[in-house]
N, C-alpha and C positions, 0 to 999 in steps of 0.2 A: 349809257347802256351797260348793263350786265355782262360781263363776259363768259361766254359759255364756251363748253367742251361737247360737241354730240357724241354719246354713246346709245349701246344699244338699248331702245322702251325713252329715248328721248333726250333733253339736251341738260346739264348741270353746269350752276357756274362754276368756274375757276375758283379756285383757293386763292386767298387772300395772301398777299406776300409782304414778309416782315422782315425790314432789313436790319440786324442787330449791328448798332455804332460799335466802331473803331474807335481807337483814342483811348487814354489815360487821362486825360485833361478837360473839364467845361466845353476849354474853345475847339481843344480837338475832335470831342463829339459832338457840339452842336456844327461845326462847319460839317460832319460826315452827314448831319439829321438833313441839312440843308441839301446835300448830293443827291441823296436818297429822297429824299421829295421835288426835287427838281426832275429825277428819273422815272418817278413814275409809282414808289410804292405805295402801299396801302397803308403802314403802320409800320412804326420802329420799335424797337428795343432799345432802351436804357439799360445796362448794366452798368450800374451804380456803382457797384463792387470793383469797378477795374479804374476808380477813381483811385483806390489805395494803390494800385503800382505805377512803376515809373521806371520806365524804357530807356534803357542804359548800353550803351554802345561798347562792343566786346569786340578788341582787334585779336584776332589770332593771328601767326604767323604760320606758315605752310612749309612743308620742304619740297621743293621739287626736286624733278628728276636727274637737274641738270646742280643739283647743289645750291639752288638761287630761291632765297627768300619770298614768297609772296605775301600781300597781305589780303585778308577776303572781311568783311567784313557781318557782323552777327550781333544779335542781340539777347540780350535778356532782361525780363520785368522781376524786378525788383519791391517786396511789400514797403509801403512809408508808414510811418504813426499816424495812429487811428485822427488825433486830432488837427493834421495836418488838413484835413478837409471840415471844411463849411457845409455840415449838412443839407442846413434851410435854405440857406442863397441858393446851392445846387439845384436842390428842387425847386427852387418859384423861379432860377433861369432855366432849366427845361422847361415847363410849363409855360413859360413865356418867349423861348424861344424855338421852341415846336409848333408846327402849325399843322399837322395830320394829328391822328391818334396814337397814342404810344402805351407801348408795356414801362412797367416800370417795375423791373428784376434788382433785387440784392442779394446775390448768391451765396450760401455761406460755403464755407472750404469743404466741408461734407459731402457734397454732392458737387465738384468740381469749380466750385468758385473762389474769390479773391477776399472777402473780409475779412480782415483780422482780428474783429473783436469778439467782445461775449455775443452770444446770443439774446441776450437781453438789450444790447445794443441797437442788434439789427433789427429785431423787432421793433425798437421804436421808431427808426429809420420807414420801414415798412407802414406803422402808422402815421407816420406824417405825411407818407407819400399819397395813403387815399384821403385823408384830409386834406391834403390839395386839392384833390378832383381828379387824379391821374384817372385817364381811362377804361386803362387796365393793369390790374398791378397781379403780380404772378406770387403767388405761395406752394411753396413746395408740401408736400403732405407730409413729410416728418417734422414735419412743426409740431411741438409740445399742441397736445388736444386742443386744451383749455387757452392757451396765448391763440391758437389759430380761430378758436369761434371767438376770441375778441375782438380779433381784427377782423372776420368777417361781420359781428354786429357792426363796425363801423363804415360798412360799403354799403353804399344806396343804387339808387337805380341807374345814377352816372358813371358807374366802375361794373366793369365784368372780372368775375375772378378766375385764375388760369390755377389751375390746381397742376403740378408739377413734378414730376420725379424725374432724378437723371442719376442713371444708377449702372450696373456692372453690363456686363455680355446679358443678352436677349436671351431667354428660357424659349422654350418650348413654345411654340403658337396657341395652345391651347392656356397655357399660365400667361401670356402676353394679354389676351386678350377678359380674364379673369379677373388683371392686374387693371383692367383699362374699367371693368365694372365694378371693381370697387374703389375707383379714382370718380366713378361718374359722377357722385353724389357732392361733391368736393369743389366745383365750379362749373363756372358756364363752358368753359373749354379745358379740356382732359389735354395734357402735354408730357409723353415721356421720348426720352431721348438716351438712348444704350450706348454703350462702347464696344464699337463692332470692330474686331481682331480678323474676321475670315470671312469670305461671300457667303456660307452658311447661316452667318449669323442676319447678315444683310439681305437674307432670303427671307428669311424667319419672319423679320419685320415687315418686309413688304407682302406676306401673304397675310400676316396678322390685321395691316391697315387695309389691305382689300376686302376680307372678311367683314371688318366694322361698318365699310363704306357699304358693303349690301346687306346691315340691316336696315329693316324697313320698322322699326322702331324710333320713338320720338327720346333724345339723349343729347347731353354736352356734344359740342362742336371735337372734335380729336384731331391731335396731330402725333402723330408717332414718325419717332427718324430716329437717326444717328448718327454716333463720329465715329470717324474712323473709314477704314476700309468697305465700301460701296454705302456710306453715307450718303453719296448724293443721289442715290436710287432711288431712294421713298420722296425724295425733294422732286424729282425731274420728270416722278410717275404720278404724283401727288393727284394731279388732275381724274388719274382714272382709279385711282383709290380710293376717291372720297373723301380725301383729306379735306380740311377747313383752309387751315392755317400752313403757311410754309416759312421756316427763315432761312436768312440768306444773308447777304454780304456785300459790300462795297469794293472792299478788297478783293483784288488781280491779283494774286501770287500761286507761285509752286503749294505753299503752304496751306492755301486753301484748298488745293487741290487733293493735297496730300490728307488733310483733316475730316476729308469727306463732305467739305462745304459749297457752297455754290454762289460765285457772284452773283449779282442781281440782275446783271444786263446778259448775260449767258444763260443763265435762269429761262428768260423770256424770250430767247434766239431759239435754247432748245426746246419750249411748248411749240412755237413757230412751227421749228422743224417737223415737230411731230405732231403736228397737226394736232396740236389740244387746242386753241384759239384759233 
């Protein structure tokens, strides 16, 4: 059965929820793929890209007040050499050890992500992954014109493409949602995600994804959000926005709280709550 959310003129389903893996590592993101399909999501995120770092334990020592040492414990990711990772294997073990549908993201450092290499790299990276069969594999729109209609000549009807930008603070609702119609023509599903500094900006957004959701025109699937401060607004209203698509998280920490992200089983506590399901 469908899950729906009644609003008013009748009932819409639920946005689809996509848990982006945790981990630096194969085994550490296919054990998270495993979590997240045992709980209940829709579809995962691969980022690929967060194969090149490596989570390195950082002791600091603290002063306290009383003169006495503590120690707290902290991390930081670390880039490896590009050839330290196994392209191909990587992708035919997701693929074969995923059992929902999944994205399949290589973010370059441009737009907030982890690869280190040329761009001519990632792109091939990117066509091997729809040569697989991936699902859905996401392309950012500042893709070189001519390299992005080649990789989209290579998608068939077993791939949807996620056309993407993840760019500064949220403009104006009226450029937000300008930005969202000349994304439309670019894949089956429209995906931007701001860096939201203020509730202003996190206003912006949620009025611009409400707007989209009441038109009543035929268009890519959208999901509009962001990090940062009231990120997880457009995630937890998603329902009555009209959002398609929501992501989210495995990870329980401060830090998601703080990033504007949202676990995946508090995700689902708060539709509960508010009566979207």
């Amino acid at each position: 059965m469908i899950k729906q959310v009644s609003l008013v003129g009748g009932l819409m389903p639920l946005p689809k929820v996509c848990v982006t893996l945790s981990g630096n590592t194969l085994e550490e993101m296919l054990e998270d793929a495993a979590l997240a399909t045992a709980a209940g999501a829709d579809l995962i995120e691969i980022r690929f890209d967060n194969l090149w770092l490596k989570k390195v334990e950082v002791i600091e020592e603290v002063q306290g007040d009383e003169q006495r040492k503590s120690k707290s414990k902290k991390w930081e990711y670390l880039p490896i050499p590009l050839e330290n990772v196994n392209v191909d294997s990587c992708i035919a073990a997701f693929k074969t050890g995923i059992t929902i549908p999944y994205i399949f993201t290589c973010r370059p450092r441009r737009q907030g992500g982890h690869f280190p290499g040329e761009e001519s790299g990632r792109i091939a990276i990117l066509e091997s992954a729809i040569k697989s069969g991936s699902p859905f594999i996401d392309l950012e729109v500042d893709i070189d014109s001519d390299e992005r209609m080649k990789l989209i000549s290579l998608v068939d009807d077993s791939t949807k493409v996620i056309a993407s930008e993840h760019g500064g603070s949220p403009p104006v609702v009226d450029e937000i949602l300008s930005q969202i119609d000349q994304m439309s023509s670019m894949g089956s599903i429209v995906k931007i995600c701001y860096r939201l500094t203020t509730k202003g900006g996190a206003l912006r957004v949620l009025e611009a994804a409400k707007l989209v959701g009441e038109r009543e025109d035929e268009g890519p699937e959208i999901c509009i959000m962001g990090i940062g401060e009231g990120g997880d607004w457009s995630r937890i209203h998603a329902p009555i926005l009209g959002s398609s698509l929501v992501y989210s998280t495995m990870e329980d920490s401060f830090d998601v709280i703080r990033q504007g992200r949202i676990n995946f089983e508090d995700l689902l506590i708060a539709w509960d709550l508010l009566e979207y399901e």
